[in-house]
C-alpha positions as a Markdown table, in Angstrom:
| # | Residue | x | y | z |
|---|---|---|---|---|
| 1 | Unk | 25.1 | -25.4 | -16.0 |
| 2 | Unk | 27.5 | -22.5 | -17.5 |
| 3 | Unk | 24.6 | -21.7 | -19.7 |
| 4 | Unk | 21.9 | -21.8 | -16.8 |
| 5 | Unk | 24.0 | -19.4 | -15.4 |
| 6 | Unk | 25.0 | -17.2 | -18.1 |
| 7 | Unk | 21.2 | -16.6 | -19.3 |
| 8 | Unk | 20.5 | -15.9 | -15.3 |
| 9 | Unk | 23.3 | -13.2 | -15.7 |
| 10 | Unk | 21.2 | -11.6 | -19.1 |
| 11 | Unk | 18.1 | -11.8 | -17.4 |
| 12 | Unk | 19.5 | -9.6 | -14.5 |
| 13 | Unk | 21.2 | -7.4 | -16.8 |
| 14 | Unk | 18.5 | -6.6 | -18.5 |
| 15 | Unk | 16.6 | -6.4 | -15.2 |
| 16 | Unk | 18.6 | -3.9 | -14.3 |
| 17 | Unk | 18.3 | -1.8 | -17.0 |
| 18 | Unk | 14.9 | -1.6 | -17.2 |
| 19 | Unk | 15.0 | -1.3 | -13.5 |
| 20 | Unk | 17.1 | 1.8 | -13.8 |
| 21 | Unk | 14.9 | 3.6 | -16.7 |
| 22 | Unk | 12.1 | 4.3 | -13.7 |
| 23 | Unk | 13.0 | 7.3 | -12.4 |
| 24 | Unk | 11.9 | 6.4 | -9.1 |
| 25 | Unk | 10.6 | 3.6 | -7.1 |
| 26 | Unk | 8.2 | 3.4 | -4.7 |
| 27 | Unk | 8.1 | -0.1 | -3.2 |
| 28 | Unk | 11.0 | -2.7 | -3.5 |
| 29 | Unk | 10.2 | -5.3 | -5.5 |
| 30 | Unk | 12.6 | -8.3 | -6.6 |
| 31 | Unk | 11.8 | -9.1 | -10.5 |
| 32 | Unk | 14.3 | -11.5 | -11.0 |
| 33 | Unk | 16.7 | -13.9 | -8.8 |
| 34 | Unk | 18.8 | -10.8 | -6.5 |
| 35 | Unk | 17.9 | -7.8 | -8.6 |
| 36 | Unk | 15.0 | -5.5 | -6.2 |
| 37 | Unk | 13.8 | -2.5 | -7.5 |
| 38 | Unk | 15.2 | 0.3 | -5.4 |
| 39 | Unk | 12.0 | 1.4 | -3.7 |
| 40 | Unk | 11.2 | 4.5 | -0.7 |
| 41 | Unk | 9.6 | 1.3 | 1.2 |
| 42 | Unk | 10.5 | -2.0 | 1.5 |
| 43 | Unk | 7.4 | -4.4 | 2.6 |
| 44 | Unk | 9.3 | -8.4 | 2.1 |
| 45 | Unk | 10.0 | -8.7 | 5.6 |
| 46 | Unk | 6.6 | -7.7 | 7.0 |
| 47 | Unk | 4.8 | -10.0 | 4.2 |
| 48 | Unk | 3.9 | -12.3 | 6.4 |
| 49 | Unk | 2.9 | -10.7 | 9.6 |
| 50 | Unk | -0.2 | -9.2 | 7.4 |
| 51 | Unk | -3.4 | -11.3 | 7.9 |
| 52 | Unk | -3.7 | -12.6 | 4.5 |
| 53 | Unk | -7.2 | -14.3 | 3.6 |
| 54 | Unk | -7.4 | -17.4 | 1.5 |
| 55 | Unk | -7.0 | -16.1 | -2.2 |
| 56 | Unk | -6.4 | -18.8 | -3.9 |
| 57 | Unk | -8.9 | -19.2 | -7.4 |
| 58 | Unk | -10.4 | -16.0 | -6.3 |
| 59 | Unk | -10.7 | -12.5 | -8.2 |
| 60 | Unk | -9.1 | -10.2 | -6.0 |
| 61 | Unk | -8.7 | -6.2 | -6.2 |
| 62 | Unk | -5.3 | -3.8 | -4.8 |
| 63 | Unk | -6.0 | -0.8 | -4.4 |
| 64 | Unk | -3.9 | 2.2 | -4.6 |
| 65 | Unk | -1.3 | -0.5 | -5.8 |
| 66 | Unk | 1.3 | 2.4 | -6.7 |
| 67 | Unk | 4.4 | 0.3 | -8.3 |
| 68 | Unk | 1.5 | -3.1 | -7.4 |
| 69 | Unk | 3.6 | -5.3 | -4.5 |
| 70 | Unk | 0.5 | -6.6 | -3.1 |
| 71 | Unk | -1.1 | -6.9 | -6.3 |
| 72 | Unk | 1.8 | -9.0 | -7.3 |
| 73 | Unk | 2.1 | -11.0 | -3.7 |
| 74 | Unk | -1.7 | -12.0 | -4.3 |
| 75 | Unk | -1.1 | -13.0 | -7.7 |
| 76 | Unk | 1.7 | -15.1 | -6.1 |
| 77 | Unk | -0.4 | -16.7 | -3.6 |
| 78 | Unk | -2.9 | -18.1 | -6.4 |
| 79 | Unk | -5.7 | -15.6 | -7.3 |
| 80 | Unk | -7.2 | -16.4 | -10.3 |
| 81 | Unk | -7.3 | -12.7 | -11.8 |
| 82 | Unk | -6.0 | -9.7 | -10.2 |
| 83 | Unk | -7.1 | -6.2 | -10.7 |
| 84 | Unk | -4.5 | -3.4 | -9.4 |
| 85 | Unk | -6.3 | -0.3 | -9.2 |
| 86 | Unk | -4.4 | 3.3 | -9.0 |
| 87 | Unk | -5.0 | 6.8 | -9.9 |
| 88 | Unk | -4.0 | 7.8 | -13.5 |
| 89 | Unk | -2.2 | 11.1 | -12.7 |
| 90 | Unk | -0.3 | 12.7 | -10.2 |
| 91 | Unk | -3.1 | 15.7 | -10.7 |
| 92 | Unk | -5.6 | 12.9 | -8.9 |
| 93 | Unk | -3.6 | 13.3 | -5.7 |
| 94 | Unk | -6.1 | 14.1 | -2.6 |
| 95 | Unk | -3.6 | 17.0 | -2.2 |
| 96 | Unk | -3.9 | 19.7 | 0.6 |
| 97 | Unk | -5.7 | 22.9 | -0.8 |
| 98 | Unk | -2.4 | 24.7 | -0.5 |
| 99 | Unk | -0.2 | 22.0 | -2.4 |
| 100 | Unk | -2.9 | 21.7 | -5.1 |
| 101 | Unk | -1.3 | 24.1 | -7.9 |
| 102 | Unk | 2.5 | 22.5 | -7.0 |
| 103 | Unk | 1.8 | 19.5 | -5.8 |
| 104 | Unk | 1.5 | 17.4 | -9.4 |
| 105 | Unk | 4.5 | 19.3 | -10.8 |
| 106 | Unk | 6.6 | 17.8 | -7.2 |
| 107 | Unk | 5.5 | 14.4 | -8.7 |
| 108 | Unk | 6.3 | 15.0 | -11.9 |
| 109 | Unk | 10.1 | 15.5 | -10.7 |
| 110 | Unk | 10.5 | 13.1 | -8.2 |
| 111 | Unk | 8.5 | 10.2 | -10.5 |
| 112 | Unk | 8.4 | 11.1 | -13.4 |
| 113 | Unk | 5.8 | 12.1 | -15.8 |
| 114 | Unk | 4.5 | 9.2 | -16.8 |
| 115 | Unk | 2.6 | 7.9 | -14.2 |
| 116 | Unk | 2.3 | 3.7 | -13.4 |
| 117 | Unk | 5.8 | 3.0 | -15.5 |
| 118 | Unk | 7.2 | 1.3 | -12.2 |
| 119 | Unk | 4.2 | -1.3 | -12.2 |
| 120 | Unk | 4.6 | -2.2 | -15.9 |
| 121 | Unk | 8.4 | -2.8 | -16.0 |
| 122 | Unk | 7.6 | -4.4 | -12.8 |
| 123 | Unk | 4.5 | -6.6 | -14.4 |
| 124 | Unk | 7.1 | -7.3 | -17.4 |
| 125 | Unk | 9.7 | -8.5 | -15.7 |
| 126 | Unk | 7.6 | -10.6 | -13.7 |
| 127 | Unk | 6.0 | -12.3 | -16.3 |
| 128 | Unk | 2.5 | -10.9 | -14.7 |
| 129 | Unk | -0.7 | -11.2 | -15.3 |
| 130 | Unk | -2.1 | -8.6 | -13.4 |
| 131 | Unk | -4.2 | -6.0 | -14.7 |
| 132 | Unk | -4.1 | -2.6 | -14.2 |
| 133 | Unk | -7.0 | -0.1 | -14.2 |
| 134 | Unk | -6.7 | 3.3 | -13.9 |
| 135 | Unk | -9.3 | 4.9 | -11.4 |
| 136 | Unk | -9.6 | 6.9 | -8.0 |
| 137 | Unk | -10.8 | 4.7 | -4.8 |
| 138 | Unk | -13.9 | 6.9 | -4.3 |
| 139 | Unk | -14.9 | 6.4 | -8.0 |
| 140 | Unk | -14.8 | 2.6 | -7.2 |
| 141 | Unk | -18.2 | 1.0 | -8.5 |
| 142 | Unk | -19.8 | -2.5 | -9.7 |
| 143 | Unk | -20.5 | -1.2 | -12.4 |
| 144 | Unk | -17.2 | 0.0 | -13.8 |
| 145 | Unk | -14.7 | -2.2 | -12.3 |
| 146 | Unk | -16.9 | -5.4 | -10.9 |
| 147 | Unk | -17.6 | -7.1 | -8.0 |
| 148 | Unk | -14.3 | -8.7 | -6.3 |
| 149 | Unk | -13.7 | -12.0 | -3.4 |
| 150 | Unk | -10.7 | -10.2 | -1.8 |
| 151 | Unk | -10.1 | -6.2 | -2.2 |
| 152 | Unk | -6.5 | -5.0 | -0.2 |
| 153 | Unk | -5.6 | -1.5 | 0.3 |
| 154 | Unk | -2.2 | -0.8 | 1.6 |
| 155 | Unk | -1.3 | 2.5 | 4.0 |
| 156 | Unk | -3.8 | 4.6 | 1.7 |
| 157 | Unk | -6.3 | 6.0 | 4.1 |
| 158 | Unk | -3.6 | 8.1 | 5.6 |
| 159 | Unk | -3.7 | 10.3 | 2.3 |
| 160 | Unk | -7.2 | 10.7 | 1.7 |
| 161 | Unk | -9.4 | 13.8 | 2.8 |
| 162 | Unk | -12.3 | 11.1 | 3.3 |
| 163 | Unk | -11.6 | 8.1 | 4.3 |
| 164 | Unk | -14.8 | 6.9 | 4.8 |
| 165 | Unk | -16.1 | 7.5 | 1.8 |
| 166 | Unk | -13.2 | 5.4 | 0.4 |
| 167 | Unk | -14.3 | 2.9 | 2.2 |
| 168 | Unk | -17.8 | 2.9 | 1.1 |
| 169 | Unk | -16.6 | 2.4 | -2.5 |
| 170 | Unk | -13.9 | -0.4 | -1.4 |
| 171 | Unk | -17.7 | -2.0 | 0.3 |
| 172 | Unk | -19.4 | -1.3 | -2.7 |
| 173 | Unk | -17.1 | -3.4 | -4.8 |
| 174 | Unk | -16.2 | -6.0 | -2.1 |
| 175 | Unk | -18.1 | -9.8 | -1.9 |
| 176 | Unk | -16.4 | -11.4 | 0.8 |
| 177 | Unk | -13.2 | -10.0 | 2.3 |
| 178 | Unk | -11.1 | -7.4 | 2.6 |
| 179 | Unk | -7.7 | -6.5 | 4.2 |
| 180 | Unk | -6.7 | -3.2 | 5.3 |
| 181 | Unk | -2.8 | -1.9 | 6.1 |
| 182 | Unk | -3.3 | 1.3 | 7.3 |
| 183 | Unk | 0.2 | 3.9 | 9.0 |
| 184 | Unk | -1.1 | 4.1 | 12.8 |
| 185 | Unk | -0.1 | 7.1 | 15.6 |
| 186 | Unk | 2.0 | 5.3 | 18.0 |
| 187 | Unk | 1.4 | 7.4 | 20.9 |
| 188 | Unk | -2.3 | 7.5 | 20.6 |
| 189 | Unk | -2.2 | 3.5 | 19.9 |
| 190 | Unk | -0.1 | 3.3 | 23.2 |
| 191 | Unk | -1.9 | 5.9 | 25.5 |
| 192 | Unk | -5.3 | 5.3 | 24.3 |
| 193 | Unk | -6.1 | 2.0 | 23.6 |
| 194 | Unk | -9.3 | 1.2 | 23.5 |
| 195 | Unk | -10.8 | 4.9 | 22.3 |
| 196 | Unk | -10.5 | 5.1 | 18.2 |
| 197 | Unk | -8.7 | 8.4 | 17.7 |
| 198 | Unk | -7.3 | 10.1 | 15.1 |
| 199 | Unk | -4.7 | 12.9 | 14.5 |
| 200 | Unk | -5.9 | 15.5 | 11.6 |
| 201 | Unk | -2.9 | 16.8 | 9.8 |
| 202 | Unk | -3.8 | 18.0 | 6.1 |
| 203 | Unk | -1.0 | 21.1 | 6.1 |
| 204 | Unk | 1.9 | 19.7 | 6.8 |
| 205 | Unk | 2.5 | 18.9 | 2.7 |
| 206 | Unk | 3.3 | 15.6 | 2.5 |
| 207 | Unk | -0.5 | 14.5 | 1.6 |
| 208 | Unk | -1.7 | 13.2 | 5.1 |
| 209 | Unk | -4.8 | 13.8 | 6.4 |
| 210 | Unk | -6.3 | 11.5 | 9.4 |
| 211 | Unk | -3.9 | 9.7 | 11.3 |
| 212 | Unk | -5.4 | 7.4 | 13.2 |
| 213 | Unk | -4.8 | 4.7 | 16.1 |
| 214 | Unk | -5.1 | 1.1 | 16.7 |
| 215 | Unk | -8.7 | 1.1 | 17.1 |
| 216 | Unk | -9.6 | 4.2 | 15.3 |
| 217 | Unk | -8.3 | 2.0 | 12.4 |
| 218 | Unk | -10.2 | -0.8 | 13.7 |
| 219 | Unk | -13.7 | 1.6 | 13.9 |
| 220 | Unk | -13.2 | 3.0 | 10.4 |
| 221 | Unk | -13.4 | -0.6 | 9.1 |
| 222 | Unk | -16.2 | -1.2 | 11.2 |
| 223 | Unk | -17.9 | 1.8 | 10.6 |
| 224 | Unk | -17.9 | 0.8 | 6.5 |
| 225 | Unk | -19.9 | -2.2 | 7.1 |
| 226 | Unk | -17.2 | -4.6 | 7.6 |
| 227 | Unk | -16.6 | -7.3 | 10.7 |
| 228 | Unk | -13.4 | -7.9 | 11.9 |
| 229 | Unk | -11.7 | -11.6 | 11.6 |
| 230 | Unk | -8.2 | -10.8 | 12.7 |
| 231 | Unk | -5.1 | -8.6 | 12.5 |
| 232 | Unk | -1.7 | -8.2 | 12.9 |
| 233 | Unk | 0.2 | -7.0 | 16.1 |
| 234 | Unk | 1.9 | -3.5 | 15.1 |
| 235 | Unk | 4.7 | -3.7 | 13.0 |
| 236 | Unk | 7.2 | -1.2 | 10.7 |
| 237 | Unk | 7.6 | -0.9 | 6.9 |
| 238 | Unk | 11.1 | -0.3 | 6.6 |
| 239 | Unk | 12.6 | 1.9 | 4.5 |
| 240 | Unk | 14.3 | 1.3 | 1.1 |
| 241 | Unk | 17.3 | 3.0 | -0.4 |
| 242 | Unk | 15.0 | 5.7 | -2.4 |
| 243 | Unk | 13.3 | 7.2 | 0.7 |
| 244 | Unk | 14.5 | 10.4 | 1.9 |
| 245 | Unk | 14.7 | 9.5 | 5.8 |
| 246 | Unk | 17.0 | 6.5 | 5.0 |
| 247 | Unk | 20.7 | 7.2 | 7.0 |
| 248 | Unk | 19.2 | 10.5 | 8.7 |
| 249 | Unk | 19.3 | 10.7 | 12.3 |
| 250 | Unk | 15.5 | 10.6 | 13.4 |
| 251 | Unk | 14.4 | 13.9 | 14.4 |
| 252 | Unk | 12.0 | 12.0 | 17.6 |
| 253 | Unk | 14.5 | 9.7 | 19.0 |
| 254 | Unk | 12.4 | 8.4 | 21.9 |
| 255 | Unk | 9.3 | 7.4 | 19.1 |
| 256 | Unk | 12.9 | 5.8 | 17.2 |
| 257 | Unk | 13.2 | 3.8 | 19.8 |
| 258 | Unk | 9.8 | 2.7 | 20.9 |
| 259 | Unk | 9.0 | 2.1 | 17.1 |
| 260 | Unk | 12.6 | -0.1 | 17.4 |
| 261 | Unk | 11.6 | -2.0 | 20.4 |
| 262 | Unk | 8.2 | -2.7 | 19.2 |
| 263 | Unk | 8.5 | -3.8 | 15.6 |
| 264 | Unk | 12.9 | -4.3 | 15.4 |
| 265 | Unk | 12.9 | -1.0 | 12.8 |
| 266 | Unk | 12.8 | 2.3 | 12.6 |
| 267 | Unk | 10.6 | 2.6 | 9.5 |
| 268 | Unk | 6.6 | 3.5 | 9.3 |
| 269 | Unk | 4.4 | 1.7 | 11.8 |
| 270 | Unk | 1.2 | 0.3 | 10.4 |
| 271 | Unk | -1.4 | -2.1 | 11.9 |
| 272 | Unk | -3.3 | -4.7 | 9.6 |
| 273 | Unk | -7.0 | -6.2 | 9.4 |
| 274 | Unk | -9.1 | -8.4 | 7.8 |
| 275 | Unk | -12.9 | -8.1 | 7.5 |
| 276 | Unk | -15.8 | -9.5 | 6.1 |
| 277 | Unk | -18.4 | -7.6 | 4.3 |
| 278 | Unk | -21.8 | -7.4 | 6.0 |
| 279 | Unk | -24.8 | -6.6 | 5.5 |
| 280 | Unk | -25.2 | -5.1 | 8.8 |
| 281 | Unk | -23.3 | -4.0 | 12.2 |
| 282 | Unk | -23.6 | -5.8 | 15.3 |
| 283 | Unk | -23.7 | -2.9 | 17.9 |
């Protein structure tokens, strides 16, 4: 038993080093019994609200897997291959026009230069088999990275100009089914339920562009050539100890409060879906 425990000790120690050699994290991950990467968001307790589809023996695609936690938690659940797709520098941002010029070199400082570190230390530490490709979500294509049983994409839509494009590459590469986390606008989601709206920011500087509601996420998916199977209720990706908002006061303390009420934190509300891909759109 001493020397169970002893080699559980090394393994964290080293953990932790390699942990710590990543300048900074962006989801919390744990890669070995208690050591979690210190990540800006933490998605372990919402795993299992999300409407996971069968994966099990299938070949299955992340996209925008940043440091790969769903690649990872489908790899977990039994895909046969996983493919964790992400961009290869933080130039291949959809920046604002007005962040363009700064906007890598800001990455560059708060990540790191060398883009995709957190998912290999993560991968190694793991003992992973997950794959990594480098490539854009609207340069998606059978004929570059395949065809795929289950593609995910987690709170990416946000931060791209054209969403819908995005989502016509996700289709293009997509056989059977495909889940979608996406950050929603609470008081849109609340006030207008059944409309799909969406709040265009792309100035703000923080790489946002629609912002959309409950079932403006719901039509985007639609609109792509999917049909929706299920979803989650609404739900908040806490924080993790590397993200800036962590401790503050929250500048809206009313939307603090409703976000608290409705998902028990006061992190980033997102909604969930899972779709099939069709050939056609029942109107």
């Amino acid at each position: 038993m001493a020397g169970t425990t002893e080699e559980t000790n090394e393994r964290s120690r080293e953990a932790s080093s390699a942990i710590a050699a990543v300048r900074s994290w962006y989801h919390s991950i744990e890669v070995a019994p208690g050591v979690v990467t210190p990540g800006m968001f933490d998605l372990r307790p919402i795993t299992e609200q999300l409407p996971w589809p069968n994966v099990r023996g299938k070949r299955c695609l992340d996209v925008g897997s940043a440091d790969g936690f769903l690649a990872f938690e489908l790899e977990r659940r039994g895909a046969a291959e996983v493919v964790a797709a992400d961009l290869g520098g933080h130039e291949d941002w959809d920046f604002e026009p007005h962040r363009r010029e700064i906007g890598p070199t800001f990455l560059n400082y708060v990540y790191g230069p060398t883009k995709g570190l957190g998912f290999r230390v993560a991968a190694e530490l793991l003992g992973s088999s997950v794959s990594a490709v480098e490539c854009s979500v609207y340069d998606l294509r059978p004929d570059s990275v395949g065809e795929f049983d289950v593609v995910v994409c987690g709170s990416l839509l946000l931060h791209l100009s054209d969403p819908l494009r995005a989502l016509a590459a996700i289709r293009s590469v997509c056989r059977d089914r495909f889940m979608s986390t996406n950050q929603v606008e609470l008081g849109l989601s609340l006030l207008h339920p059944r409309l799909p709206l969406f709040r265009l920011d792309g100035t703000s500087g923080i790489t946002q562009w629609w912002l959309a509601n409950v079932e403006g996420h719901r039509q985007m998916i639609r609109a792509a050539g999917f049909e929706l199977e299920r979803e989650s209720g609404l739900y908040s990706i806490p924080y993790g100890p590397a993200h800036p908002a962590r401790g503050r006061r929250p500048r809206a303390v009313l939307a603090s409060l409703a976000r608290r009420a409705i998902s028990g934190n006061d992190g980033v509300l997102h909604h969930a879906l899972l779709a099939q891909a069709s050939d056609h759109l029942d109107v």
